[in-house]
Structures are given as C-alpha cells and as structure tokens.
mmCIF file of the N, C-alpha and C atoms, coordinates in Angstrom:
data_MODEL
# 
_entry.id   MODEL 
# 
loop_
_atom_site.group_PDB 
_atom_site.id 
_atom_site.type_symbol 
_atom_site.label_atom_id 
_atom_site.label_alt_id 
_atom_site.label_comp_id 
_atom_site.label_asym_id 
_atom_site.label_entity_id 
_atom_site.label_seq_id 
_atom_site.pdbx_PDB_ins_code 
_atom_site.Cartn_x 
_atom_site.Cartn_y 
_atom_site.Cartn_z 
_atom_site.occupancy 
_atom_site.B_iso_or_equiv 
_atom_site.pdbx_formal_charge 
_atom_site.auth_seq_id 
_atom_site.auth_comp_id 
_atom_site.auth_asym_id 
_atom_site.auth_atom_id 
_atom_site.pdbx_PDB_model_num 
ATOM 1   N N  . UNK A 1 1  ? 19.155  16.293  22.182  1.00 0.00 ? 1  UNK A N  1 
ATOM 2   C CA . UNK A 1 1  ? 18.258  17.053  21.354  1.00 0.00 ? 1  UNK A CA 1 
ATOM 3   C C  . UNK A 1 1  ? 17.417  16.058  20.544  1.00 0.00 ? 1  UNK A C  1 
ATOM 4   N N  . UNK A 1 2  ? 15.958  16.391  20.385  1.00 0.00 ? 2  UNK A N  1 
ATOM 5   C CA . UNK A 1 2  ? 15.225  15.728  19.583  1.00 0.00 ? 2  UNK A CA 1 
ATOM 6   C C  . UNK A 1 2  ? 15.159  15.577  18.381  1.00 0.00 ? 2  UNK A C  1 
ATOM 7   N N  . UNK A 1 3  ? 14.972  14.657  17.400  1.00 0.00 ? 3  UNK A N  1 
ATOM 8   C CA . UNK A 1 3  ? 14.622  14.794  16.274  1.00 0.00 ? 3  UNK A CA 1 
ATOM 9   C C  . UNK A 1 3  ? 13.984  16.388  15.735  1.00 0.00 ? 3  UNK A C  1 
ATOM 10  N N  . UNK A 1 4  ? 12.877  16.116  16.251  1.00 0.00 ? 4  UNK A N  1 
ATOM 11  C CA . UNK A 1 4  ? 11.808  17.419  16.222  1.00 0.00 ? 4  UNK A CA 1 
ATOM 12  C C  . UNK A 1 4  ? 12.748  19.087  16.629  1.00 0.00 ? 4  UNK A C  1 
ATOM 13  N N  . UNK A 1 5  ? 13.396  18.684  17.619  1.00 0.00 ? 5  UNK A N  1 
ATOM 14  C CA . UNK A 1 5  ? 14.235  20.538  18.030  1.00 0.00 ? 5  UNK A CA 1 
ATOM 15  C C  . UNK A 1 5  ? 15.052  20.232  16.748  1.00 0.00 ? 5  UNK A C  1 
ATOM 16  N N  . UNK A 1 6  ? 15.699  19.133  16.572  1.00 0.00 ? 6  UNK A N  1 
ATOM 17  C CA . UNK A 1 6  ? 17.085  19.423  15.698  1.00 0.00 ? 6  UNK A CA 1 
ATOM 18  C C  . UNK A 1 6  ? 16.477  20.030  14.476  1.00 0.00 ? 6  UNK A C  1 
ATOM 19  N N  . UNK A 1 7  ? 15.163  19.223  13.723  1.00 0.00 ? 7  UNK A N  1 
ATOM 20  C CA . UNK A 1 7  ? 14.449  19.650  12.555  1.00 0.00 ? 7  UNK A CA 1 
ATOM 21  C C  . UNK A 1 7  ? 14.265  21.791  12.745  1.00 0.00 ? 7  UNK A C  1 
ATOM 22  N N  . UNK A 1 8  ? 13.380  21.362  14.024  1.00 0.00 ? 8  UNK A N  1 
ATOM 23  C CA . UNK A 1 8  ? 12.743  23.463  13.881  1.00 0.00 ? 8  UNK A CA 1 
ATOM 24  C C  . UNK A 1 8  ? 14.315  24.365  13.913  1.00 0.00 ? 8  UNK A C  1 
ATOM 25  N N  . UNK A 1 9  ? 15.675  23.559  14.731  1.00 0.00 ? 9  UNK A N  1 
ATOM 26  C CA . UNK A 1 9  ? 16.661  24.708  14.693  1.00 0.00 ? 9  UNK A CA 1 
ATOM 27  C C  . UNK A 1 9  ? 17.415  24.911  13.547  1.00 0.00 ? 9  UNK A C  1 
ATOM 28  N N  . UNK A 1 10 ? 17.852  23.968  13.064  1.00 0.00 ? 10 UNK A N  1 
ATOM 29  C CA . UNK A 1 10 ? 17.700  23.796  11.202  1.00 0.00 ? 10 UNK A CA 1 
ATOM 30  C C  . UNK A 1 10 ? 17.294  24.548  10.008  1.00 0.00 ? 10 UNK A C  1 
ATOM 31  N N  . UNK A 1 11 ? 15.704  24.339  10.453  1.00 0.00 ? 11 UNK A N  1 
ATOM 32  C CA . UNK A 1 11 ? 15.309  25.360  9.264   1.00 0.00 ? 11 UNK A CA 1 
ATOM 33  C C  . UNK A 1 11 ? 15.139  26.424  9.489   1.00 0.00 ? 11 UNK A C  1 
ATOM 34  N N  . UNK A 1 12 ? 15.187  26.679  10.593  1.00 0.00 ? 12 UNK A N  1 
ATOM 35  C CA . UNK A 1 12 ? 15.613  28.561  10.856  1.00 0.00 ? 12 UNK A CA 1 
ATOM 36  C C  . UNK A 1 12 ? 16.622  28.601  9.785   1.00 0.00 ? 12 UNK A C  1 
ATOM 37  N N  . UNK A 1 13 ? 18.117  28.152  9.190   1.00 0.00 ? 13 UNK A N  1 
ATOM 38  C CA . UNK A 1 13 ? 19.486  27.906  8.388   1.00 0.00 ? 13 UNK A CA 1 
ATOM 39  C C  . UNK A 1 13 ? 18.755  28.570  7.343   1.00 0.00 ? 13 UNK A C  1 
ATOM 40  N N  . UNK A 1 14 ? 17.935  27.788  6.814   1.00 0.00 ? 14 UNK A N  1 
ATOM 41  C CA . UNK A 1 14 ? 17.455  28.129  5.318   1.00 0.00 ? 14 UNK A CA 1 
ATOM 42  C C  . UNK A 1 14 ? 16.426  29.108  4.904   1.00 0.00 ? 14 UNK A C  1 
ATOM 43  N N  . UNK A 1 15 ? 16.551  29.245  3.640   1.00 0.00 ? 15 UNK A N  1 
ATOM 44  C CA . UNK A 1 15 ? 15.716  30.266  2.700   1.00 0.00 ? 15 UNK A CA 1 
ATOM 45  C C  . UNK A 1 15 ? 14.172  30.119  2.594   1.00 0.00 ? 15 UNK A C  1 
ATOM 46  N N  . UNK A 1 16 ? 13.469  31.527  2.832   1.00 0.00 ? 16 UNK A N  1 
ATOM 47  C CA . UNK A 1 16 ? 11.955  30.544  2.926   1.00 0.00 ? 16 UNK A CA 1 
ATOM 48  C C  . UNK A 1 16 ? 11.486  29.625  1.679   1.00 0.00 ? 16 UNK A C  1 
ATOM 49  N N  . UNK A 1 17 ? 12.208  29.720  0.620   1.00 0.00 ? 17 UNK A N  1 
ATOM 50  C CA . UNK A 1 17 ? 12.234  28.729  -0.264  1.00 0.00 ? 17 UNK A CA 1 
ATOM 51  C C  . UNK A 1 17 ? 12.729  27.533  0.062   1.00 0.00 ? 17 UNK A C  1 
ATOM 52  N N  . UNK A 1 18 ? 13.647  27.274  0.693   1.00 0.00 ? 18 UNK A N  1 
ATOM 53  C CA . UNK A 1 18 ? 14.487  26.295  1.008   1.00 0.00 ? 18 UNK A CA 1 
ATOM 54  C C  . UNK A 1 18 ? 12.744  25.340  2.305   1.00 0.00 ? 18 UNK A C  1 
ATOM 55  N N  . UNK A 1 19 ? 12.724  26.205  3.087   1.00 0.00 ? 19 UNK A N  1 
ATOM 56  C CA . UNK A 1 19 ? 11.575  26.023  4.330   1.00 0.00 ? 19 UNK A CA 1 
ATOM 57  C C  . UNK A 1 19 ? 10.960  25.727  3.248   1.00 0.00 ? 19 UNK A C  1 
ATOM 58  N N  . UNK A 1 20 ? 9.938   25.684  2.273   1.00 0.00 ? 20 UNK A N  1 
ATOM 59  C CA . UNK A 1 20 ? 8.500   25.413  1.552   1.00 0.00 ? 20 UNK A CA 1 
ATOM 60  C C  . UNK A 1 20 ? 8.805   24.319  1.005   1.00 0.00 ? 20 UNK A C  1 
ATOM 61  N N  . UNK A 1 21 ? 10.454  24.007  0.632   1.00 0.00 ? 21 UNK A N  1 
ATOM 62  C CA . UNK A 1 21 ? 10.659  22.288  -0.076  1.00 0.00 ? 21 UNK A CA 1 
ATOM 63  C C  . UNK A 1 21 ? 10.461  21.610  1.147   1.00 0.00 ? 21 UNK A C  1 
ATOM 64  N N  . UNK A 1 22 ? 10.547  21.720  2.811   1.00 0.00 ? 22 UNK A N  1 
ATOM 65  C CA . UNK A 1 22 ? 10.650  21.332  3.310   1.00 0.00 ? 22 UNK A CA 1 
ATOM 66  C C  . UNK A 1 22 ? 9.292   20.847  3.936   1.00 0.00 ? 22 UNK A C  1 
ATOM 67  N N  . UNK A 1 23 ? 8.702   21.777  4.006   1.00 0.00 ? 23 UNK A N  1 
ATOM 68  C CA . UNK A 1 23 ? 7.687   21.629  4.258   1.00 0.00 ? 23 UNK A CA 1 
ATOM 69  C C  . UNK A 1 23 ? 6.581   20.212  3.241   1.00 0.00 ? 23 UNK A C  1 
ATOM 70  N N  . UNK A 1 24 ? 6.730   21.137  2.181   1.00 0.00 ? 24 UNK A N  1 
ATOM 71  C CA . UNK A 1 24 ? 6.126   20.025  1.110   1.00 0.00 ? 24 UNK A CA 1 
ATOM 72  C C  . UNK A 1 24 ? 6.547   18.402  0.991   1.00 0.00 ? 24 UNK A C  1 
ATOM 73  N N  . UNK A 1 25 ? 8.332   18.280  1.376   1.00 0.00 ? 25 UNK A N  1 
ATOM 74  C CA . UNK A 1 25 ? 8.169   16.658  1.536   1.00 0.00 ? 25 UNK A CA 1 
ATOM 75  C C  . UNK A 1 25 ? 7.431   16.065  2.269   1.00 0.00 ? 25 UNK A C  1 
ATOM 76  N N  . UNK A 1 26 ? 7.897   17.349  3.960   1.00 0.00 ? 26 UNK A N  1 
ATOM 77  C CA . UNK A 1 26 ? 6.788   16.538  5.007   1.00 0.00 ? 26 UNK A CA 1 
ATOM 78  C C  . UNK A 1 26 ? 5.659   16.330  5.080   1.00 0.00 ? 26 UNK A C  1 
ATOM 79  N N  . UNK A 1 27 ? 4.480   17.348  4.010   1.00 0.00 ? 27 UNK A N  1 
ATOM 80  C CA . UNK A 1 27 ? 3.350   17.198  3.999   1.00 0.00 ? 27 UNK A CA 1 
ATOM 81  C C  . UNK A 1 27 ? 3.209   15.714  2.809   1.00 0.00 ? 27 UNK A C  1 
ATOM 82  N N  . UNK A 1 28 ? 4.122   15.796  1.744   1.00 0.00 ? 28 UNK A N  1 
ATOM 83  C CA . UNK A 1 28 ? 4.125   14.510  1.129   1.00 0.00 ? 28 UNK A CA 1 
ATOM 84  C C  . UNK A 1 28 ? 4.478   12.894  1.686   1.00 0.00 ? 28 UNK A C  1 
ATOM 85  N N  . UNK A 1 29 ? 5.032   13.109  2.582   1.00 0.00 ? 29 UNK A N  1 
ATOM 86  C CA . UNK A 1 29 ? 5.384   12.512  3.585   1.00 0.00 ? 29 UNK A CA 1 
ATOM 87  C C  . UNK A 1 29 ? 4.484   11.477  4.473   1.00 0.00 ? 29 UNK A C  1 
ATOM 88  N N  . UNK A 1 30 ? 3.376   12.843  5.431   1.00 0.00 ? 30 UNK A N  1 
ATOM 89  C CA . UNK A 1 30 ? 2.165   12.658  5.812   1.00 0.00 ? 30 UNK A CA 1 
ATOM 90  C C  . UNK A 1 30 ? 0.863   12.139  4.887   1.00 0.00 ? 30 UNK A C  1 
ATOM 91  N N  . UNK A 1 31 ? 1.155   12.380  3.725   1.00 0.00 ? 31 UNK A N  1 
ATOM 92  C CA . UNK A 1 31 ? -0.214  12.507  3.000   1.00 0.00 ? 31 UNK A CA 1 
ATOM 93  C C  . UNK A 1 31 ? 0.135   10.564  2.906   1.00 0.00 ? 31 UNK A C  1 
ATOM 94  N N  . UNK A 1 32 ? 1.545   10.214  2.113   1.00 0.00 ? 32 UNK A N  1 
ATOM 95  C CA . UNK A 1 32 ? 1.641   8.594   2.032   1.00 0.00 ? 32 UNK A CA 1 
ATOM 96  C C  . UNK A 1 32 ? 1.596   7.863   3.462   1.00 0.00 ? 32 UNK A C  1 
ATOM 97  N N  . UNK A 1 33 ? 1.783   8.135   4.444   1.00 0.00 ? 33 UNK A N  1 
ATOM 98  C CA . UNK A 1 33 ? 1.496   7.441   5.808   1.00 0.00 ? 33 UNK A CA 1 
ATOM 99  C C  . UNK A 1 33 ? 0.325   7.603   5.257   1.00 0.00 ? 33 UNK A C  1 
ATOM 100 N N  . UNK A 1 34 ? -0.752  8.211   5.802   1.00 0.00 ? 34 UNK A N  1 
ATOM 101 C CA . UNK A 1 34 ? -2.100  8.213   6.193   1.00 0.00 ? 34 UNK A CA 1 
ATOM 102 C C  . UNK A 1 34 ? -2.840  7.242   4.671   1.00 0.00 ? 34 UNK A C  1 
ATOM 103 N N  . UNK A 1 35 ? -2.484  7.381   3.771   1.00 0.00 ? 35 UNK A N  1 
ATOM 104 C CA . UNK A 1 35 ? -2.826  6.589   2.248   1.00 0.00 ? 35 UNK A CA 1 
ATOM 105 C C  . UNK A 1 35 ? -2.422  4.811   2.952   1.00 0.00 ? 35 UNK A C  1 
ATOM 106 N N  . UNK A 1 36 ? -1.041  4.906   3.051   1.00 0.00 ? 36 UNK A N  1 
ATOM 107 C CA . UNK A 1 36 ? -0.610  3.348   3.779   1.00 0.00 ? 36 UNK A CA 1 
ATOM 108 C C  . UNK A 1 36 ? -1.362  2.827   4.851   1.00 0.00 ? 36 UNK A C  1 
ATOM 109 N N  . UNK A 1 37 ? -1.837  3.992   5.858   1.00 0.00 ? 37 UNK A N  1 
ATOM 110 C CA . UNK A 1 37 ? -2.732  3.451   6.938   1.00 0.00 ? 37 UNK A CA 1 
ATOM 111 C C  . UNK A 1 37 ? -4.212  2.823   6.736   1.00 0.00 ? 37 UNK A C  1 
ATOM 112 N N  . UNK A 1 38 ? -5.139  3.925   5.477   1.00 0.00 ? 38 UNK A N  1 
ATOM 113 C CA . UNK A 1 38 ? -5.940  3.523   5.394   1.00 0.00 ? 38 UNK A CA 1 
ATOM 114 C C  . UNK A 1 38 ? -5.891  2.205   4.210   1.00 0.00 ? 38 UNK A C  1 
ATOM 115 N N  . UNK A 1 39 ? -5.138  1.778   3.574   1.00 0.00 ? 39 UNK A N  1 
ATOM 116 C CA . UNK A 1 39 ? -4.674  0.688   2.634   1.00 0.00 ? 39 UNK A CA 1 
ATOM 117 C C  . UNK A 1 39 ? -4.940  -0.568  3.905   1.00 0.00 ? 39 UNK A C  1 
ATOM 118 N N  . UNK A 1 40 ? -4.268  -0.709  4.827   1.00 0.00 ? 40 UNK A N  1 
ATOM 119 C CA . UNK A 1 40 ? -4.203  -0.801  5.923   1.00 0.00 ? 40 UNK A CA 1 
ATOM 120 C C  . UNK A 1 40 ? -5.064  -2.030  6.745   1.00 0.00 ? 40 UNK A C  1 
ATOM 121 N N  . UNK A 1 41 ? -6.686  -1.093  6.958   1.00 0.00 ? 41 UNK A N  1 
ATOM 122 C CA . UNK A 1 41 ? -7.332  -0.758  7.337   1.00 0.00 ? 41 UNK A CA 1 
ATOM 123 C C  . UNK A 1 41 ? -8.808  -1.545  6.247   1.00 0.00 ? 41 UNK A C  1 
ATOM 124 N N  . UNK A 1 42 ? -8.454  -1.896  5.564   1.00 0.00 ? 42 UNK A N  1 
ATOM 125 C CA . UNK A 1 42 ? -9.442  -2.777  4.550   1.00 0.00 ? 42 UNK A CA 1 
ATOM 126 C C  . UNK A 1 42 ? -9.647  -3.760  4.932   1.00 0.00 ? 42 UNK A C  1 
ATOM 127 N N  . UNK A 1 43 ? -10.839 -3.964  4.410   1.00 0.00 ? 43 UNK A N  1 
ATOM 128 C CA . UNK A 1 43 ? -11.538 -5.108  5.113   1.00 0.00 ? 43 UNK A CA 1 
ATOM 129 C C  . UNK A 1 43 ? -11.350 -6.471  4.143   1.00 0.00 ? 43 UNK A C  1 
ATOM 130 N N  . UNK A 1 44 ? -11.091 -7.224  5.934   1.00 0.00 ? 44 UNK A N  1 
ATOM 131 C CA . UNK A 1 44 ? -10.779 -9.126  5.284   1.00 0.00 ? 44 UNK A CA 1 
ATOM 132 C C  . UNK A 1 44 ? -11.926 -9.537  5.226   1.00 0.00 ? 44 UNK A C  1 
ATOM 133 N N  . UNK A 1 45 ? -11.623 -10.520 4.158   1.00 0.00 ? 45 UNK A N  1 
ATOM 134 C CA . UNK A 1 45 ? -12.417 -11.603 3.942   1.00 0.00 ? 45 UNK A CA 1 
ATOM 135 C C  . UNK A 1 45 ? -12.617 -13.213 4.590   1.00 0.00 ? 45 UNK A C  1 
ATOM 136 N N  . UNK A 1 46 ? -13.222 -13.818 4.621   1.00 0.00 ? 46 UNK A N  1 
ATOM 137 C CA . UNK A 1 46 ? -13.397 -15.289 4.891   1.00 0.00 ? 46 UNK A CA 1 
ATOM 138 C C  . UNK A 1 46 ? -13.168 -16.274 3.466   1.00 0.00 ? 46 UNK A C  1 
ATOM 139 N N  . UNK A 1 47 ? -12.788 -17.270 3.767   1.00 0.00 ? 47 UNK A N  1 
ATOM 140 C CA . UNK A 1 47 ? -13.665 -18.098 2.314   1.00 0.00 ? 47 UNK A CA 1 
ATOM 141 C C  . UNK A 1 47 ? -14.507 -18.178 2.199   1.00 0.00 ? 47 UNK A C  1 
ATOM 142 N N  . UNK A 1 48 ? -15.566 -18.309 2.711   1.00 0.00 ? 48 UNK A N  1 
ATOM 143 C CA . UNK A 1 48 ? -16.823 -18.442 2.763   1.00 0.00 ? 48 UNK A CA 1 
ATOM 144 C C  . UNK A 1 48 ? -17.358 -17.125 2.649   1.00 0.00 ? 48 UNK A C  1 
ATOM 145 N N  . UNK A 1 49 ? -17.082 -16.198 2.718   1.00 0.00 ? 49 UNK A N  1 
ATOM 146 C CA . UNK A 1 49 ? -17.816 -15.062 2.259   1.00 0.00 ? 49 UNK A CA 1 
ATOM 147 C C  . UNK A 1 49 ? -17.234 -14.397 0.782   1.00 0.00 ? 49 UNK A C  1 
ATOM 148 N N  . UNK A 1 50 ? -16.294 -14.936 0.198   1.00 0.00 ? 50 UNK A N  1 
ATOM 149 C CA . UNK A 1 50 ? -15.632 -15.199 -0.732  1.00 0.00 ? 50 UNK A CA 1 
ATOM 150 C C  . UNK A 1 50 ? -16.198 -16.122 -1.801  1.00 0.00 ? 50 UNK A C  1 
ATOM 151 N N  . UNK A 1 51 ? -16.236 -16.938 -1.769  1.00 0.00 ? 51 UNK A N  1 
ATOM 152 C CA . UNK A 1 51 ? -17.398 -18.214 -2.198  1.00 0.00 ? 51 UNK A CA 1 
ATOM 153 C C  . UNK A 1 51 ? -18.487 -18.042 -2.653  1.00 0.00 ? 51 UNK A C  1 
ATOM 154 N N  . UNK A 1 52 ? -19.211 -17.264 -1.337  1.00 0.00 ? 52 UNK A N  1 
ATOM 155 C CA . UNK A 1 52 ? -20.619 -16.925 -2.129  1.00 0.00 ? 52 UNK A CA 1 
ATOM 156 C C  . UNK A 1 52 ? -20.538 -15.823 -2.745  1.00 0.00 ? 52 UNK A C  1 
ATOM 157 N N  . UNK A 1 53 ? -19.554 -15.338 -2.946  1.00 0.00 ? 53 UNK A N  1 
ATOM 158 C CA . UNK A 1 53 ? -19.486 -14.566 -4.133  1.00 0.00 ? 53 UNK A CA 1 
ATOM 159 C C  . UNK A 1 53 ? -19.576 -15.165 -5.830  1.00 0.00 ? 53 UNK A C  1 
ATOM 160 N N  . UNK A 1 54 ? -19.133 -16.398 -5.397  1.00 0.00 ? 54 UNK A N  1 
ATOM 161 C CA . UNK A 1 54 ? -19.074 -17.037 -7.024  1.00 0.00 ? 54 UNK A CA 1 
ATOM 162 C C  . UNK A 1 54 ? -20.613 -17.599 -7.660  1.00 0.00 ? 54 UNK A C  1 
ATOM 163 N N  . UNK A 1 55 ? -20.679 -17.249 -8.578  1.00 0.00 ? 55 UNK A N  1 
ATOM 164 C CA . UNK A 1 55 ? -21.723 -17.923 -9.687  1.00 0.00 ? 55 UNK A CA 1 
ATOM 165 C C  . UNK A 1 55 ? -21.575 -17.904 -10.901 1.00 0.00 ? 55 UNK A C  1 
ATOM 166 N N  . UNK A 1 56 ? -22.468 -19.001 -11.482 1.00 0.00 ? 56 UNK A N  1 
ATOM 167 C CA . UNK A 1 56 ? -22.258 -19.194 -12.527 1.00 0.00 ? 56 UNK A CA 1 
ATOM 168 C C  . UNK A 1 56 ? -21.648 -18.180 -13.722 1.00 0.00 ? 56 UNK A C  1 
ATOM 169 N N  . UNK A 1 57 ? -22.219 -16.973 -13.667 1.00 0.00 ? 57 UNK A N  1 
ATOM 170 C CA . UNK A 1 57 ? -21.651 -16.071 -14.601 1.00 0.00 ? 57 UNK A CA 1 
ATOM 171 C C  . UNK A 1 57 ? -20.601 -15.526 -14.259 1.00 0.00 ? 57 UNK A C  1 
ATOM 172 N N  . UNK A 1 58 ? -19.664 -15.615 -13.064 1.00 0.00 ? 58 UNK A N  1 
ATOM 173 C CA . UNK A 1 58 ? -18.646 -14.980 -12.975 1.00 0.00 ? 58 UNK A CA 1 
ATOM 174 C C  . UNK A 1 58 ? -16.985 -15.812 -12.533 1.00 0.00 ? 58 UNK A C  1 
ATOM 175 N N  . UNK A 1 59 ? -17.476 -17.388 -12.605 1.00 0.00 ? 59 UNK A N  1 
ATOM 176 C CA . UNK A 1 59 ? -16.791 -18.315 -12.586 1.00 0.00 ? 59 UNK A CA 1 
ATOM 177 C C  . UNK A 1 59 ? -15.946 -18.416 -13.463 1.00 0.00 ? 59 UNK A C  1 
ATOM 178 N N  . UNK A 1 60 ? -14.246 -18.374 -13.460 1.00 0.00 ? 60 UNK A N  1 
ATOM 179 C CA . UNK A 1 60 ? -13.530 -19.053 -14.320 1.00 0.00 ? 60 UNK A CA 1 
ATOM 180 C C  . UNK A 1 60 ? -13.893 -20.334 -15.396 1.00 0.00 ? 60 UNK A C  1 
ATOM 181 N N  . UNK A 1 61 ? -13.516 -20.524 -16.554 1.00 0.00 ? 61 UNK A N  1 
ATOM 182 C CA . UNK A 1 61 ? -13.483 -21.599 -16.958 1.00 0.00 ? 61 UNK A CA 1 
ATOM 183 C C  . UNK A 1 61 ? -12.121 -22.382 -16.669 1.00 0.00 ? 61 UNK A C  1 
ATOM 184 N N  . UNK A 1 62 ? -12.582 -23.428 -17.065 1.00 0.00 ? 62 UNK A N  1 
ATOM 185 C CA . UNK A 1 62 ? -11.016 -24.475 -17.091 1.00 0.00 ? 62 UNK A CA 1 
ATOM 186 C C  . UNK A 1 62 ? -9.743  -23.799 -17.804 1.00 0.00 ? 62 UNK A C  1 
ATOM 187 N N  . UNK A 1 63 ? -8.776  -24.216 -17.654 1.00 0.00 ? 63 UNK A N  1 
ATOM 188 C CA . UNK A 1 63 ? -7.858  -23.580 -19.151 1.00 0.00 ? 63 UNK A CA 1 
ATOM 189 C C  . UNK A 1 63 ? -6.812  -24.925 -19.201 1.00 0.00 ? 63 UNK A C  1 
ATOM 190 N N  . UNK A 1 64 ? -6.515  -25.332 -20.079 1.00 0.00 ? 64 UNK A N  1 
ATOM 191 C CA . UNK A 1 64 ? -5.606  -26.229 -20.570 1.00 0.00 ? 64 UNK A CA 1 
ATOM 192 C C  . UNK A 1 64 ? -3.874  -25.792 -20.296 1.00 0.00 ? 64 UNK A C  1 
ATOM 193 N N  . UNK A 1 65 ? -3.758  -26.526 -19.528 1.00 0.00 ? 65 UNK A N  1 
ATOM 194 C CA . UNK A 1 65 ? -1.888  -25.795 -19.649 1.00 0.00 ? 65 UNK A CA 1 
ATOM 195 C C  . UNK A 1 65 ? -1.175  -26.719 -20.220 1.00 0.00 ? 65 UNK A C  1 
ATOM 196 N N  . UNK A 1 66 ? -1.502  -27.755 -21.211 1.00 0.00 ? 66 UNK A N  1 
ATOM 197 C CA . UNK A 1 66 ? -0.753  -28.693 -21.537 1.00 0.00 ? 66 UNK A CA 1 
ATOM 198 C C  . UNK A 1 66 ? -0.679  -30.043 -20.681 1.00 0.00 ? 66 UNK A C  1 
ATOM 199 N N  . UNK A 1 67 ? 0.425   -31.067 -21.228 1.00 0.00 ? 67 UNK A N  1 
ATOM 200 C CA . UNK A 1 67 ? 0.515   -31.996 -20.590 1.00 0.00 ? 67 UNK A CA 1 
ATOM 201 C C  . UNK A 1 67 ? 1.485   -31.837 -19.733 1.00 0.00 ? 67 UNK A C  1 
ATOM 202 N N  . UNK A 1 68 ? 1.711   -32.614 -18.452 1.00 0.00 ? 68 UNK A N  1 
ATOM 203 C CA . UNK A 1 68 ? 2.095   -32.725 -17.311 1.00 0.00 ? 68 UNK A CA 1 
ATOM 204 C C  . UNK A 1 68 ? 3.541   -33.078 -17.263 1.00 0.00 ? 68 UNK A C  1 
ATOM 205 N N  . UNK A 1 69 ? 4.228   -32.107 -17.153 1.00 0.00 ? 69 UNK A N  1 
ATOM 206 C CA . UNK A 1 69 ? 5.844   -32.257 -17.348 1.00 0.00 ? 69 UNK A CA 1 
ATOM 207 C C  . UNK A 1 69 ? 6.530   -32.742 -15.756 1.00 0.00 ? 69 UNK A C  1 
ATOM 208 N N  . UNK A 1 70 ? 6.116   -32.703 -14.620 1.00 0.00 ? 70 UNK A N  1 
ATOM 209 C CA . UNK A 1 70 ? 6.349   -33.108 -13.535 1.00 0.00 ? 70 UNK A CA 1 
ATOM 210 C C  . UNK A 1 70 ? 5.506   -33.591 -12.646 1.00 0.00 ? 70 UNK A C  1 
ATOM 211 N N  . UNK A 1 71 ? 5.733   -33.144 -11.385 1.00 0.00 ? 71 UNK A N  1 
ATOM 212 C CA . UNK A 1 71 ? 4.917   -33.980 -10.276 1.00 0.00 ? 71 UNK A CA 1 
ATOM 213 C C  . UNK A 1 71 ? 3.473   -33.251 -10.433 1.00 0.00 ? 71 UNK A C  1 
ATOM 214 N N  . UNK A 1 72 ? 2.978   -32.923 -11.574 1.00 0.00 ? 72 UNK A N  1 
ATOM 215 C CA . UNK A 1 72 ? 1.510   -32.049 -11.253 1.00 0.00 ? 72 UNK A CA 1 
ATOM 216 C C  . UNK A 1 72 ? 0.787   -32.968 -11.291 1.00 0.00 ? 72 UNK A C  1 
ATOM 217 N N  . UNK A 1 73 ? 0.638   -34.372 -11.662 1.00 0.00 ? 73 UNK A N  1 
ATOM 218 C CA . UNK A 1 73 ? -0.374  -35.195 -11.119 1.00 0.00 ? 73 UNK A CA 1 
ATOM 219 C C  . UNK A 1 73 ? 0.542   -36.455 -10.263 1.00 0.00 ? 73 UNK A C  1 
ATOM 220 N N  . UNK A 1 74 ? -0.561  -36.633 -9.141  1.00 0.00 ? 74 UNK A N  1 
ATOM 221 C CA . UNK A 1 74 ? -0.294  -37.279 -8.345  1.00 0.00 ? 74 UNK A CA 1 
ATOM 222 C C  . UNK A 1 74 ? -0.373  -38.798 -8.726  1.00 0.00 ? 74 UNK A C  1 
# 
C-alpha cells in the first residue's frame, strides 16, 4: 500500500474536523515547499557583477579591530 492509499483510507477514520486539520497541515505543508523552491531558484551572482556594484558612496569604511593578538599579520 502507498503512502498516498494509506493517507485517503485513514482519513475516511476521522471527524470532518479531524479531515480539515489535516488538510490544512498539508496545504501548510505545500505552501513551505513551493516558498523553499522558489528561495531556491534566486539568482547568482559573479564577483564581478558584484563589484560593480560598489562605489564610492556605498563602500565600507575601514574599522579598527585593535592590535594583532595572533597570526593576523603575516
């Protein structure tokens, strides 16, 4: 028996209340697949198309982290 028969002979068992929680996980269910798929589905970048994204006005500044407690300079 399938997943799918075992699920439909099942909820015949229950209350149509019981059927509408059921329903609703699976549609909650479906709704986060298809959210994960299109997450997914976003578009990569290059460095270089990354890059020319930067200018002057939207460039980090430096920031000071202190002096050099290990191998951070070579």
């Amino acid at each position: 028996m399938s997943i799918q028969e075992a699920v439909l002979k099942n909820l015949d068992l229950l209350s149509p209340e019981q059927q509408k929680e059921v329903l609703d996980f699976i549609l909650a269910k479906v709704a986060k697949s298809e959210s994960v798929r299109e997450t997914s589905a976003v578009k990569t970048y290059t460095l270089s198309e990354l890059m020319a994204e930067v200018t002057p006005e939207n460039i980090h500044r430096e920031t000071d982290t202190g002096n050099a407690v290990g191998y951070e300079v070579g």
